[in-house]
C-alpha positions as CSV (number, residue, x, y, z in Angstrom):
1,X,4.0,1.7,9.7
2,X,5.1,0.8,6.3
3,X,5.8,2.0,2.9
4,X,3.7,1.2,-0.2
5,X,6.0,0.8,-3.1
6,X,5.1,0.3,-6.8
7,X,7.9,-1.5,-8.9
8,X,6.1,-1.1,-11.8
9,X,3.4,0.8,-14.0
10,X,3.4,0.0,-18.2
11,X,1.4,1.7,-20.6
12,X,-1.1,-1.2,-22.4
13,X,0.6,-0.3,-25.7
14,X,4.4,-1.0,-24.2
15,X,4.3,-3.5,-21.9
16,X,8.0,-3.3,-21.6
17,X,8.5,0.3,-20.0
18,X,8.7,0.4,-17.0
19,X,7.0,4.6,-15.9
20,X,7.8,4.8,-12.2
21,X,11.8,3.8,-12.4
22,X,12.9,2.1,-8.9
23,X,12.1,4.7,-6.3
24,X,8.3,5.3,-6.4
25,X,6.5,4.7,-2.9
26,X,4.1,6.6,-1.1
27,X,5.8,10.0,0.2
28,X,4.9,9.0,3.9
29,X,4.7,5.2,5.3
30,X,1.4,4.1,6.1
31,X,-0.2,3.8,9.5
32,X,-2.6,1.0,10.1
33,X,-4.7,1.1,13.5
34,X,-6.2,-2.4,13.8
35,X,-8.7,-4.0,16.3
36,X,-9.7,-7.6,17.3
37,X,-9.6,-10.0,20.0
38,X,-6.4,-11.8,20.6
39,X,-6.1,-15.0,21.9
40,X,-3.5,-17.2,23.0
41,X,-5.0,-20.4,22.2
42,X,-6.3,-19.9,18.7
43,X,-5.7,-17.6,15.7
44,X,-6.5,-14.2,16.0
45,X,-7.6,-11.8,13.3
46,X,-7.2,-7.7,13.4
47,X,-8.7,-5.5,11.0
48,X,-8.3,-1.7,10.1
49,X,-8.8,0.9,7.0
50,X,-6.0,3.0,6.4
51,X,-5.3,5.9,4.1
52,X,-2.9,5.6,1.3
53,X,-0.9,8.6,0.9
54,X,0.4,10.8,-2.1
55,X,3.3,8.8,-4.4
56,X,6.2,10.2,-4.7
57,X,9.7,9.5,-6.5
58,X,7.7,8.0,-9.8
59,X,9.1,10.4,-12.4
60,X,6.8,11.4,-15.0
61,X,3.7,9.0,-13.8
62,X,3.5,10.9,-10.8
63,X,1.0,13.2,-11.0
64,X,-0.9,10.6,-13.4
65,X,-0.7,8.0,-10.4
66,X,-1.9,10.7,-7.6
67,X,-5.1,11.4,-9.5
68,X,-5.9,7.7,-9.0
69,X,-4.2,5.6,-6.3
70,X,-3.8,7.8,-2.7
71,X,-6.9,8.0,-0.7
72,X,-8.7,6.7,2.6
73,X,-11.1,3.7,2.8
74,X,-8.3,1.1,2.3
75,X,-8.8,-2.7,4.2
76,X,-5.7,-4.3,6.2
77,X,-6.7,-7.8,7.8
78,X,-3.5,-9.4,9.5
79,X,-4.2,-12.9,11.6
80,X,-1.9,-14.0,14.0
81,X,-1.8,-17.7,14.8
82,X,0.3,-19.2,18.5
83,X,2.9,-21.5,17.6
């Protein structure tokens, strides 16, 4: 499980305003359920999808963010390599 965070969201017009402040991160962590072969030999790579869930903690670009970032159909690929 893990938390997305966003450290940062500018309108075009002023690039230098930071919207979401320093707390903005998706309102529950993220579960990834992955599958592949493992091996102890060679590097092994796992897949999933996993669903991005409602921000929360992004003051006024909140609800903007919502309409646009959470949602399901999201790739994670992690490859593990034996030292």
């Amino acid at each position: 499980m893990f938390d997305i965070k966003v450290v940062r969201a500018s309108p075009v017009l002023l690039p230098f305003v930071n919207l979401v402040g320093n707390s903005c991160q998706t309102s529950t962590p993220v579960t990834v359920t992955m599958s592949g072969a493992a091996s102890l030999t060679t590097a092994s790579t796992f897949t999933g999808t996993y669903t991005i869930p409602k921000l929360a903690h992004c003051g006024l670009a909140t609800t903007a963010l919502n309409l646009v970032v959470p949602g399901p159909g999201n790739t994670f690929t992690a490859v593990a390599t034996p030292q």
